[in-house]
DSSP file (Angstrom, degrees, kcal/mol; ACC not computed):
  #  RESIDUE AA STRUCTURE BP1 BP2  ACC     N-H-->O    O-->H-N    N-H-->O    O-->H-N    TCO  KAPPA ALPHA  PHI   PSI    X-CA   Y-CA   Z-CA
    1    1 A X              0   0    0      0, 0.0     2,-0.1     0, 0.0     0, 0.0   0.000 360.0 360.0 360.0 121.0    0.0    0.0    0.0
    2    2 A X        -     0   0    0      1,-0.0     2,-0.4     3,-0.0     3,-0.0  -0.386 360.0-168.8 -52.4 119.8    1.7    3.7   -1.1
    3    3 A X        -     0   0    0     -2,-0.1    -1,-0.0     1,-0.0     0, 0.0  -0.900  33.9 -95.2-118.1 112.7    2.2    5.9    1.8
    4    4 A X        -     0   0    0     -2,-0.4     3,-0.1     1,-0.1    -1,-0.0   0.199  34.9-176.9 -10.3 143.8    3.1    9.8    1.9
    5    5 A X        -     0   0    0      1,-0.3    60,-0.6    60,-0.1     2,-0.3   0.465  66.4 -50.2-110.3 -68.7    7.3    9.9    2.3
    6    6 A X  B     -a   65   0A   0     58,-0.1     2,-0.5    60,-0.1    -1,-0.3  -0.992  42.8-111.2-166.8 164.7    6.9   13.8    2.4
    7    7 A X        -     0   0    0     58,-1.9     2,-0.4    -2,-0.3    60,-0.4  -0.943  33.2-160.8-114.7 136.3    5.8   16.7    1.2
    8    8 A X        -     0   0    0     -2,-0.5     2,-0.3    58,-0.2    60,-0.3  -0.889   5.0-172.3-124.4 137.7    8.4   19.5   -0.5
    9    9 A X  B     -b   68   0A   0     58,-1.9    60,-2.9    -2,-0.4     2,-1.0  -0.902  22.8-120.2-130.0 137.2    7.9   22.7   -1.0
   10   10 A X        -     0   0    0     -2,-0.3     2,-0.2    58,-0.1    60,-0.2  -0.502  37.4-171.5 -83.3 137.9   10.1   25.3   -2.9
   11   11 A X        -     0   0    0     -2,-1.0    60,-0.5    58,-0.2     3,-0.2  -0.511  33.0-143.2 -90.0 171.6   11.3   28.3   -0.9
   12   12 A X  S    S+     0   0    0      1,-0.3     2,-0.4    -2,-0.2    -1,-0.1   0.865  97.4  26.0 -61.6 -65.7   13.1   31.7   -1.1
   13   13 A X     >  -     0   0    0      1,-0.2     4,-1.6    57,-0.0     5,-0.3  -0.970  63.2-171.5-116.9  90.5   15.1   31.8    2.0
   14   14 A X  H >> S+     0   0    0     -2,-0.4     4,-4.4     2,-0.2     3,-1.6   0.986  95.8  49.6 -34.4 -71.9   16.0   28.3    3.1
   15   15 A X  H 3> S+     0   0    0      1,-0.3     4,-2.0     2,-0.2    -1,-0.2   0.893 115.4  51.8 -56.6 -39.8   17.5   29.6    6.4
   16   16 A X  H 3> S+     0   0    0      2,-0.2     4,-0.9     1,-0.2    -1,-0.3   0.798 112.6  41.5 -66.3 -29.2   13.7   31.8    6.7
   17   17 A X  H <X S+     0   0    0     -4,-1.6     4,-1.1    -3,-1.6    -2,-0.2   0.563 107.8  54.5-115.1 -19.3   11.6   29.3    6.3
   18   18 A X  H  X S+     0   0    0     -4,-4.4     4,-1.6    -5,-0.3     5,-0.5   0.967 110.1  49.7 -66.8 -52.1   13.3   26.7    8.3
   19   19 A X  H  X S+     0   0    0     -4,-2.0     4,-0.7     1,-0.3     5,-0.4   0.848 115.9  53.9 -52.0 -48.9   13.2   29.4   11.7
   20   20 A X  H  X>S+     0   0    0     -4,-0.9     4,-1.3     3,-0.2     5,-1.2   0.881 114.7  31.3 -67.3 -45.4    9.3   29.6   10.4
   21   21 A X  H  <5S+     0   0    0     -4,-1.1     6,-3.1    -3,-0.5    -2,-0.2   0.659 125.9  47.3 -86.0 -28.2    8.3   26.0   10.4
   22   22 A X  H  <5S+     0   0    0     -4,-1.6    -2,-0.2     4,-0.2    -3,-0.2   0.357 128.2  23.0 -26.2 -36.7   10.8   25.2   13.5
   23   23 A X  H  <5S+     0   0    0     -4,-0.7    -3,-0.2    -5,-0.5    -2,-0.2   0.811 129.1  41.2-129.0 -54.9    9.8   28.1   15.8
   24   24 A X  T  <5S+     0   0    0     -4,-1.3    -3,-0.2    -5,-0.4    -4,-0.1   0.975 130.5  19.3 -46.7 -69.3    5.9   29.1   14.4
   25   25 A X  S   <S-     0   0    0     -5,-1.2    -4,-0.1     1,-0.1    -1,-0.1   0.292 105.2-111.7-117.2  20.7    4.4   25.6   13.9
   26   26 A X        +     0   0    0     -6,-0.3    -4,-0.2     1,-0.1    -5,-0.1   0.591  58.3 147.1 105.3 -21.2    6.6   23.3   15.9
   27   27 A X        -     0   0    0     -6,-3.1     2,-0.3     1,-0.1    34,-0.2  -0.162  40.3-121.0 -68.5-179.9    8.7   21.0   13.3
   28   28 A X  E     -C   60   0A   0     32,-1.8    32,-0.8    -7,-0.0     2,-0.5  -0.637  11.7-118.3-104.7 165.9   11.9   19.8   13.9
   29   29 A X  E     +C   59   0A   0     -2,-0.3    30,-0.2    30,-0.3     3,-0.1  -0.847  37.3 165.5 -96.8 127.6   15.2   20.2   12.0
   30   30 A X  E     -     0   0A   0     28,-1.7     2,-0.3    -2,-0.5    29,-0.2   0.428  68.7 -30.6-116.1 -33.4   16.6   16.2   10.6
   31   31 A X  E     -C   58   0A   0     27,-1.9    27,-2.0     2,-0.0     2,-0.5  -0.992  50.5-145.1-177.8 147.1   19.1   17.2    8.2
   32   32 A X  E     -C   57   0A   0     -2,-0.3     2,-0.4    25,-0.2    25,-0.2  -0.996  27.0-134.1-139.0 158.2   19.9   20.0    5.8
   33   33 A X  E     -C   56   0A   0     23,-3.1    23,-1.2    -2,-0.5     2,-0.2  -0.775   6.1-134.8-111.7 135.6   21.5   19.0    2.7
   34   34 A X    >   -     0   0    0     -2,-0.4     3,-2.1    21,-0.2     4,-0.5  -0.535  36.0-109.3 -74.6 133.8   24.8   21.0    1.1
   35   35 A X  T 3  S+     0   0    0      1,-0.3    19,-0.3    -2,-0.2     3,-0.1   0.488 114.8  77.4 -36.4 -14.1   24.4   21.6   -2.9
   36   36 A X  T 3  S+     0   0    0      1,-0.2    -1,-0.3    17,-0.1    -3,-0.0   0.886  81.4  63.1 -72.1 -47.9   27.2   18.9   -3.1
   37   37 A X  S <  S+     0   0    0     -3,-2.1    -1,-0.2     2,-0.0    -2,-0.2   0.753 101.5  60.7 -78.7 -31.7   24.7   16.3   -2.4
   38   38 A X        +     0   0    0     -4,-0.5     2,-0.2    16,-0.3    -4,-0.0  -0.419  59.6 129.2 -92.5-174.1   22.7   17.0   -5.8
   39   39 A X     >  -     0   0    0     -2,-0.1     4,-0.6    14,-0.0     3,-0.3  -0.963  64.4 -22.9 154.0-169.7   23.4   16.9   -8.9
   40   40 A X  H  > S+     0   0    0     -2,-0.2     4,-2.6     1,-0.2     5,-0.2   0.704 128.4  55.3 -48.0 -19.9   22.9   15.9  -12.7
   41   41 A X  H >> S+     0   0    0      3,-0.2     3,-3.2     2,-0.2     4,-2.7   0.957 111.1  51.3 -62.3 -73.1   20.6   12.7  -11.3
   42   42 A X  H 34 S+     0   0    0      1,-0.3     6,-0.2     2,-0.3     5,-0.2   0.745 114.8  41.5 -20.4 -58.1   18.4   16.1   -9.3
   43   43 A X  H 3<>S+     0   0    0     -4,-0.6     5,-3.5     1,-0.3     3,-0.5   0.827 117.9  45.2 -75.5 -14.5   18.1   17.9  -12.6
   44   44 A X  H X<5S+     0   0    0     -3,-3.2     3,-1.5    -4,-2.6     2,-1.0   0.937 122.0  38.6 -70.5 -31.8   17.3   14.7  -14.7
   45   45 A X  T 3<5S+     0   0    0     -4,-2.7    -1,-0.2     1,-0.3    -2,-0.2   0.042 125.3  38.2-103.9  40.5   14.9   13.7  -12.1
   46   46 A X  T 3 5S-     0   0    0     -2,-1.0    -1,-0.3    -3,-0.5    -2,-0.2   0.120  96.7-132.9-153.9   9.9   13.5   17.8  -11.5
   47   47 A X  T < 5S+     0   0    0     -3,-1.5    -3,-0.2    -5,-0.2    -4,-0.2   0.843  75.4 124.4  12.6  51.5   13.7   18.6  -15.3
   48   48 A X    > < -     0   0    0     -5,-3.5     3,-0.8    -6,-0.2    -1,-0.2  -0.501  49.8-167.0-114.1  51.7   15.4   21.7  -14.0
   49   49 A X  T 3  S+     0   0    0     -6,-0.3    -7,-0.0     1,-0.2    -5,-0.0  -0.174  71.1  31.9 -54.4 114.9   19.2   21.1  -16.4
   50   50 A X  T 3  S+     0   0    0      1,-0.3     2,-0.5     2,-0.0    -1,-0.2   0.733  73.0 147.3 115.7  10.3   21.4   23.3  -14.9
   51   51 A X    <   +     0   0    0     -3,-0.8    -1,-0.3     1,-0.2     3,-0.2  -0.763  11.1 167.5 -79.0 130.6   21.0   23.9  -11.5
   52   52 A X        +     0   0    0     -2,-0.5     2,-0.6     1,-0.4    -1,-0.2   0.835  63.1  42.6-100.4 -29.3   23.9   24.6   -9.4
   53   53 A X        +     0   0    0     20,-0.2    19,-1.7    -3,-0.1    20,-0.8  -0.961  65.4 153.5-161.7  93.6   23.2   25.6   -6.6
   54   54 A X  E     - D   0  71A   0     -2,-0.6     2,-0.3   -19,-0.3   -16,-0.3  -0.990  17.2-166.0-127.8 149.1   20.3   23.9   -4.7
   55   55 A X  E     - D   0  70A   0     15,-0.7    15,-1.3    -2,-0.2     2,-0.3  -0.926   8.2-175.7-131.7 129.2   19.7   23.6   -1.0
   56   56 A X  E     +CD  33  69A   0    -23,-1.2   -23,-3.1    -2,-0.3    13,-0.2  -0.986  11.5 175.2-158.7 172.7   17.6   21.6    0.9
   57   57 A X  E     -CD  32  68A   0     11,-0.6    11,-1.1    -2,-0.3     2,-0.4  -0.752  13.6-145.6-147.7 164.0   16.2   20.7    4.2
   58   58 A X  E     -CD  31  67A   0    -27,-2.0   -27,-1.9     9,-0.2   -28,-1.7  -0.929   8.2-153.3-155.8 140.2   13.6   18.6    5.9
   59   59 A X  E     -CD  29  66A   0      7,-1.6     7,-2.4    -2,-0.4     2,-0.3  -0.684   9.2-136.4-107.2 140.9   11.4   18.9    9.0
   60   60 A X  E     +CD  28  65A   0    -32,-0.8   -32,-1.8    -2,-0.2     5,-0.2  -0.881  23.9 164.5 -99.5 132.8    9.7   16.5   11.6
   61   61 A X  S    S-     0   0    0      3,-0.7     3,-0.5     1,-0.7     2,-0.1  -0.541  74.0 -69.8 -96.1  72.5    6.2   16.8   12.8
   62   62 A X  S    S-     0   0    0      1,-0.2    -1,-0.7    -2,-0.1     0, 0.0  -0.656 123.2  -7.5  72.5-155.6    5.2   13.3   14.5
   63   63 A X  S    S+     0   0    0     -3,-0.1     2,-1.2    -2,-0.1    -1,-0.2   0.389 121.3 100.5 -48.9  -2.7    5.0   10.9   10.9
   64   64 A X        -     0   0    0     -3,-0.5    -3,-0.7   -58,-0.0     2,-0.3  -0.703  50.5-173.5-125.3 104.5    5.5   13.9    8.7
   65   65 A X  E     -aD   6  60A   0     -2,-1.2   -58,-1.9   -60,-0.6     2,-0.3  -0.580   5.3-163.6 -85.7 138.7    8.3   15.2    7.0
   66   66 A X  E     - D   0  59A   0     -7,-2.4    -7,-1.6    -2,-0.3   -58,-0.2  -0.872   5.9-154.1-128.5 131.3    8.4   18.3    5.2
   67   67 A X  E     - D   0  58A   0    -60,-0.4   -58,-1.9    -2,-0.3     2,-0.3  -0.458   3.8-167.4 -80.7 149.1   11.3   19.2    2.6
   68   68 A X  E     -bD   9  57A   0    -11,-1.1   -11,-0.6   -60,-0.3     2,-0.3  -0.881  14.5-172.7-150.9 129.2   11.9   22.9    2.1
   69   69 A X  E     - D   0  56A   0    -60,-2.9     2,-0.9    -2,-0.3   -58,-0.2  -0.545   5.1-167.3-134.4  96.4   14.1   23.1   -1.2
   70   70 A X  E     - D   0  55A   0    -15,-1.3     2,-1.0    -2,-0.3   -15,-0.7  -0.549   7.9-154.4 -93.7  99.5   15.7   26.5   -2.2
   71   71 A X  E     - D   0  54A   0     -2,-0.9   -17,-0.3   -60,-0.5     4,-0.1  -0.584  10.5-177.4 -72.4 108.3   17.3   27.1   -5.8
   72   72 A X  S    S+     0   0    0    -19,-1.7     2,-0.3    -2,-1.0   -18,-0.1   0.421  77.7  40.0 -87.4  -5.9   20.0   30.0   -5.8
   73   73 A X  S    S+     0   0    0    -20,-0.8   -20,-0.2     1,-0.1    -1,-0.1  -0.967 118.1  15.7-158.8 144.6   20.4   29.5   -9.5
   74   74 A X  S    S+     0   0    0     -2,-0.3    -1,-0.1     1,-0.2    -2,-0.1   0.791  83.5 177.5  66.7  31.5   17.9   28.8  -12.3
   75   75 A X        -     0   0    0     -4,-0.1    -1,-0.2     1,-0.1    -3,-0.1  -0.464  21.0-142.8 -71.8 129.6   15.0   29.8  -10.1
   76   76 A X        -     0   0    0     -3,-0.1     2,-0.3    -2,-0.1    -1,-0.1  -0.085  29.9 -83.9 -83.3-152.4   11.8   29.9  -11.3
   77   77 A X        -     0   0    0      1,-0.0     2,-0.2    -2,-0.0    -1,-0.1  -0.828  51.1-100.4 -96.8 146.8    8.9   32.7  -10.4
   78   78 A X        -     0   0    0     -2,-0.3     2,-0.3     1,-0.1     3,-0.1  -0.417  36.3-118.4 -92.8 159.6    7.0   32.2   -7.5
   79   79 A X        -     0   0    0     -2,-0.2    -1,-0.1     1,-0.1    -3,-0.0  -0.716  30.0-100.7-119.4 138.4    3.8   30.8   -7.8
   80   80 A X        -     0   0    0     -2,-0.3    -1,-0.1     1,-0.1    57,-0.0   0.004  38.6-148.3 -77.5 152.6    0.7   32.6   -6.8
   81   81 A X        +     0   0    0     -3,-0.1    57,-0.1    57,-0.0     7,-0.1   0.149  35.7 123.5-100.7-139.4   -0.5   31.4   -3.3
   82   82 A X    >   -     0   0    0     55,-0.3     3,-1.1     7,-0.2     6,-0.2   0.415  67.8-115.8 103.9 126.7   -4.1   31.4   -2.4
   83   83 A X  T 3  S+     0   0    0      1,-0.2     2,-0.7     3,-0.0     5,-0.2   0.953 122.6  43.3 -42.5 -71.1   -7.4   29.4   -1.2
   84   84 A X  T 3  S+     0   0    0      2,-0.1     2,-0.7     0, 0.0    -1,-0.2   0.218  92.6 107.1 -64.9  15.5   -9.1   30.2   -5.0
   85   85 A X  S X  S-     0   0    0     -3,-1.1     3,-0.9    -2,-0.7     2,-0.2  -0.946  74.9-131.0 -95.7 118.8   -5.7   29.3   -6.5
   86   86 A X  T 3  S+     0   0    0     -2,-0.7     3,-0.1     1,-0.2    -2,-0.1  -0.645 101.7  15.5 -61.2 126.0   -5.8   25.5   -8.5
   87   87 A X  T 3  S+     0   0    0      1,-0.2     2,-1.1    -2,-0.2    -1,-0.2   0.355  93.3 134.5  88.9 -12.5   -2.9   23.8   -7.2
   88   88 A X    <   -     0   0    0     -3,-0.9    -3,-0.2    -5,-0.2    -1,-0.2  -0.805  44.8-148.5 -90.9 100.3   -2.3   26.3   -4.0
   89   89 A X        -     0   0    0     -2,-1.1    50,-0.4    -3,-0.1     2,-0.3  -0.161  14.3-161.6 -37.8 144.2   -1.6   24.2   -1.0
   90   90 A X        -     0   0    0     48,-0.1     2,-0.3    -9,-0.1    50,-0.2  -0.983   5.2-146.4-137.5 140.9   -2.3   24.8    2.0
   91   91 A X  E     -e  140   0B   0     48,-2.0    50,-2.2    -2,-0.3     2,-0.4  -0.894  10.1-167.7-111.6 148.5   -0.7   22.9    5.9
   92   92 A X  E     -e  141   0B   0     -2,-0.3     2,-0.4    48,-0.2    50,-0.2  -0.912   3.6-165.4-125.5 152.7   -2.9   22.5    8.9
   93   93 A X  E     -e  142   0B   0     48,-0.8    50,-2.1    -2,-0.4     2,-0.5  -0.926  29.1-114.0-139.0 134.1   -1.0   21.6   12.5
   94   94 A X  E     -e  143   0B   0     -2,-0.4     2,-0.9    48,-0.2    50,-0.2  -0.697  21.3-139.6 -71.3 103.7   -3.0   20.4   15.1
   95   95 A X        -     0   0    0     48,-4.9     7,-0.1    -2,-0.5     6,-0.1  -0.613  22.5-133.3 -71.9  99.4   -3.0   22.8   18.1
   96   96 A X        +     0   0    0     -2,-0.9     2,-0.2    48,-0.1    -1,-0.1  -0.105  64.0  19.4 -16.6 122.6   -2.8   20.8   21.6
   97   97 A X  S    S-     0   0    0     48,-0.2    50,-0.3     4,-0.0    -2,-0.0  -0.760 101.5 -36.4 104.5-163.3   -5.2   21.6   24.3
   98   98 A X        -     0   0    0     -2,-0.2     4,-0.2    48,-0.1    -3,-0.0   0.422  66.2 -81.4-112.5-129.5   -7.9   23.2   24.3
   99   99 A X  S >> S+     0   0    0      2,-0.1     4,-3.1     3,-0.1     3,-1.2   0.848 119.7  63.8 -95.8 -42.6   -9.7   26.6   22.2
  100  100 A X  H 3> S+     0   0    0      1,-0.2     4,-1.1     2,-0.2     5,-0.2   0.851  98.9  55.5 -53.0 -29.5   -7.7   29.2   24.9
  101  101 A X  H 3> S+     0   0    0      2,-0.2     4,-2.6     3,-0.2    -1,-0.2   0.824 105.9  45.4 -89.6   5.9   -4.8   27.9   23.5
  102  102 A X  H <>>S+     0   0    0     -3,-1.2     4,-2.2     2,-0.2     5,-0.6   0.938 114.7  48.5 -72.9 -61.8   -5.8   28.8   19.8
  103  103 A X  H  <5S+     0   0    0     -4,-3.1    -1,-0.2     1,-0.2    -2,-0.2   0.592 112.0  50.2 -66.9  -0.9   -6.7   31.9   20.9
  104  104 A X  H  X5S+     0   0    0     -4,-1.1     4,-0.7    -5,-0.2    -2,-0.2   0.795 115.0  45.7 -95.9 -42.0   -3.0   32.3   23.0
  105  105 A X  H ><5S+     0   0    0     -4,-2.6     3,-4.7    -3,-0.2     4,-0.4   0.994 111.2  47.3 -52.7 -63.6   -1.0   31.3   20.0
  106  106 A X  T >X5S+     0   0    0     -4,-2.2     4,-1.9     1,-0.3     3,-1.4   0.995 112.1  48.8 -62.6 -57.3   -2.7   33.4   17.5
  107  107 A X  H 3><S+     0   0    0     -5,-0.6     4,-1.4     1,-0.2    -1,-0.3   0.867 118.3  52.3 -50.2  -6.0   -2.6   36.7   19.9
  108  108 A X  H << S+     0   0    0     -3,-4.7    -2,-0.2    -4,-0.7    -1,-0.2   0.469 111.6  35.0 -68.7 -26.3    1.3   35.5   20.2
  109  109 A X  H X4>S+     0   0    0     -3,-1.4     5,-2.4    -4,-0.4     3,-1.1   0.552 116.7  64.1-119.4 -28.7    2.4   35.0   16.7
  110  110 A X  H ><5S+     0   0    0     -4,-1.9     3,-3.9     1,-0.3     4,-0.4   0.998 105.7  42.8 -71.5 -80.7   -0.1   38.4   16.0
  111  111 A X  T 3<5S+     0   0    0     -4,-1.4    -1,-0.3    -5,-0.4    -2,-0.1   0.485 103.2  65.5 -58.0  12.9    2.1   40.8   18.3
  112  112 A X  T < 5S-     0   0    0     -3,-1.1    -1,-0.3     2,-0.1    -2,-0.2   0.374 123.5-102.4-118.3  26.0    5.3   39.5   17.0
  113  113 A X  T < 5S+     0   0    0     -3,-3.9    -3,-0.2     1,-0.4    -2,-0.1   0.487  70.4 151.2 104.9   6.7    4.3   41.0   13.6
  114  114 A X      < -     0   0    0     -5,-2.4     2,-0.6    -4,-0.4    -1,-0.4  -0.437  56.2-111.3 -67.2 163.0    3.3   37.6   11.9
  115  115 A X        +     0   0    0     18,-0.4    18,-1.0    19,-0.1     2,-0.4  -0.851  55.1 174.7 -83.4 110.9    0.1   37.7    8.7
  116  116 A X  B     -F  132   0B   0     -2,-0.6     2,-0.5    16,-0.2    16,-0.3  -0.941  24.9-133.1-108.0 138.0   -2.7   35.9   11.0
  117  117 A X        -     0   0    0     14,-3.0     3,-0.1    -2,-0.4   -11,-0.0  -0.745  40.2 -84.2 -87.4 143.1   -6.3   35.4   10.0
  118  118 A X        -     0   0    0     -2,-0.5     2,-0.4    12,-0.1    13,-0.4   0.025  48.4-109.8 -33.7 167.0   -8.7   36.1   12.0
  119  119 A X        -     0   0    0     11,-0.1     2,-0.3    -3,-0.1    11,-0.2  -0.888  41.5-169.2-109.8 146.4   -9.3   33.2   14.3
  120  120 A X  B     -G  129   0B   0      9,-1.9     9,-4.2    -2,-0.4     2,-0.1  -0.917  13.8-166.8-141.0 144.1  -12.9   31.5   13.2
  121  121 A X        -     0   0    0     -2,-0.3     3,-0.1     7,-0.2     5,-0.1  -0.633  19.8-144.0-118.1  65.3  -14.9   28.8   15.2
  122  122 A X    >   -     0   0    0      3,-0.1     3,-2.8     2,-0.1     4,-0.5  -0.004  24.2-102.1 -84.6 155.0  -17.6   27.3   13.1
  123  123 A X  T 3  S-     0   0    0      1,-0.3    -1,-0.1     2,-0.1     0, 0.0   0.165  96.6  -8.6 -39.5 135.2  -20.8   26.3   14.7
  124  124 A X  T 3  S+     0   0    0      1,-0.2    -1,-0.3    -3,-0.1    -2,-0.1   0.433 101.9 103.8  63.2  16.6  -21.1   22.7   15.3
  125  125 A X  S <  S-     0   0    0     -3,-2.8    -1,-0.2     2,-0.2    -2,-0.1   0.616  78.2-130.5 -87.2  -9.1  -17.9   21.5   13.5
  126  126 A X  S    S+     0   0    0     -4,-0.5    20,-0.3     1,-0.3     2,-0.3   0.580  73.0  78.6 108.4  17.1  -15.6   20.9   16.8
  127  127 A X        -     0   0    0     -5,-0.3    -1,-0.3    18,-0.1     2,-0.3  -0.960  63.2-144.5-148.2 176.3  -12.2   22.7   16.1
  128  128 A X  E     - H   0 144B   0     16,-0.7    16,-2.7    -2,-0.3     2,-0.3  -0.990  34.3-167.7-145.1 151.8  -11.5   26.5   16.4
  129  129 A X  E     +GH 120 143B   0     -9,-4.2    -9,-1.9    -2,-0.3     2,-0.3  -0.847  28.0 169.4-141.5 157.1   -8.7   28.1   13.6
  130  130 A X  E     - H   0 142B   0     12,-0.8    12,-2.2    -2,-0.3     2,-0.3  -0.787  26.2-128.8-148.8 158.2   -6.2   30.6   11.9
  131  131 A X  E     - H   0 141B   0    -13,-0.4   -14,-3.0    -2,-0.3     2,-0.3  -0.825  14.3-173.3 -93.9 152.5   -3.8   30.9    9.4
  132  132 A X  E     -FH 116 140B   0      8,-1.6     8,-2.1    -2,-0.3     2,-0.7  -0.700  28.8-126.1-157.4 160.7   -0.6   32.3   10.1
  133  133 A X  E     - H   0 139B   0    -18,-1.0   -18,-0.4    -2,-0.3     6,-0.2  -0.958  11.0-137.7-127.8 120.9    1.9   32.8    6.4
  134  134 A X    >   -     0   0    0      4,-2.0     3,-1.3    -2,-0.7   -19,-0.1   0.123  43.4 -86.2 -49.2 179.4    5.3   31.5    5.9
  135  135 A X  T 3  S+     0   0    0      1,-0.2  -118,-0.1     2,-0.1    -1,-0.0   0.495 129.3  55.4 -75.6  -6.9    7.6   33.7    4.3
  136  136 A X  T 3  S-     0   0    0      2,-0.0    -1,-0.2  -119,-0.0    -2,-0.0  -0.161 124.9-100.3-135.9  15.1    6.8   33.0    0.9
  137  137 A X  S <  S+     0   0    0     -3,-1.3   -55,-0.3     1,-0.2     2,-0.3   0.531  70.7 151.0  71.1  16.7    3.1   33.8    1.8
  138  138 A X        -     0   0    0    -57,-0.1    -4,-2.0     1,-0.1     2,-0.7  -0.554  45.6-119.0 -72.6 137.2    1.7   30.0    2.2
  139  139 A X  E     - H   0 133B   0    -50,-0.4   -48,-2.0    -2,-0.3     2,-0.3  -0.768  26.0-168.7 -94.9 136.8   -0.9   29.5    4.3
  140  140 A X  E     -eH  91 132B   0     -8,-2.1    -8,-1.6    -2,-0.7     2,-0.2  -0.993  13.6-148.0-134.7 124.5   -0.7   27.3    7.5
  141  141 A X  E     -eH  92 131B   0    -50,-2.2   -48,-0.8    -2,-0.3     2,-0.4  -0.638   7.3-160.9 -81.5 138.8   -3.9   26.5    9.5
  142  142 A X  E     +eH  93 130B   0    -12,-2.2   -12,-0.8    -2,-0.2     2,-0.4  -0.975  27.7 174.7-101.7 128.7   -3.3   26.0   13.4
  143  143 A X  E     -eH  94 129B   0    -50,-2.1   -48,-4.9    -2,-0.4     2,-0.2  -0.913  23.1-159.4-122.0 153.0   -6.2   24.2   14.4
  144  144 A X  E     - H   0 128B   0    -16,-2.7   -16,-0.7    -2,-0.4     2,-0.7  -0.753  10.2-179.6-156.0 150.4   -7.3   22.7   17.4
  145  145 A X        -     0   0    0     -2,-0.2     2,-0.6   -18,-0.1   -48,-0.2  -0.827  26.4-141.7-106.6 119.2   -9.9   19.9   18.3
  146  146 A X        -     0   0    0     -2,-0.7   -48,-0.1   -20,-0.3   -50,-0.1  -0.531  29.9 -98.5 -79.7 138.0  -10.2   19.2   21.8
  147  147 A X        -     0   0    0     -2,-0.6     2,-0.4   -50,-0.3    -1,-0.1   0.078  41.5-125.2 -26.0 134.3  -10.7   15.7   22.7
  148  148 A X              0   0    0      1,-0.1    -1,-0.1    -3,-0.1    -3,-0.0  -0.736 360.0 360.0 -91.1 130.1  -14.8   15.0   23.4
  149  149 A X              0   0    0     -2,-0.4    -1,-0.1     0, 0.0    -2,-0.1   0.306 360.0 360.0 -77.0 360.0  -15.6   13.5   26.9
């Protein structure tokens, strides 16, 4: 049976968008990889021919890695982010606890100059939410459902 390995996403700032996904929503650092490590196998297997100078990293949450990959050369344009976007991804992380602590993060990550969305609770689905924006303007839902008694 096929199971997720990871999901990778390209960045800007390698070093910015590990500190976001580390320090905002919690992951862990396993490994970042020196540009030595790719090469011509990367560009056959990326159709990118010609990159030199790629960087890339990957983060633990529980079962779930994500890879954070940055290209310093041969970069494309960044791709426009959005809910109404086909193809625009979006992460949700599970918020521990209970609803106060949704509403303690978000006033947390709010004064230290992060883009938060309002935080919304809707009736009679169980979890209470925001989005908070990586550096490269992705939205990541902090949710949390508290356990039912």
């Amino acid at each position: 049976m096929p199971v997720v390995n990871h999901l990778g996403l390209t960045v800007m700032d390698i070093e910015e968008s590990i500190k976001f996904y580390r320090d905002v929503v919690g992951m862990e650092l396993q490994m970042k990889r020196d540009p030595r490590v790719m090469g011509e196998w990367y560009d056959t297997l990326t159709e990118n021919p010609g990159q030199a100078t790629t960087i890339s990293a990957h983060l633990k949450l529980g079962d779930f890695t994500l890879q954070l990959i940055e290209y310093t050369e041969s970069r494309g344009d960044a791709a426009k982010l959005g809910h109404n976007v086909t193809g625009s991804p979006h992460l949700c992380v599970g918020i521990e606890g209970d609803f106060a602590g949704v509403d303690a993060r978000h006033a947390e990550l709010e004064a230290a100059g992060f883009h938060v969305s309002p935080v919304v609770q809707p009736e009679g689905l169980g979890f209470r939410s925001f989005y908070v924006f990586d550096p490269d303007g992705l939205p990541v839902e902090l949710m949390c459902r508290p356990p039912r008694s």
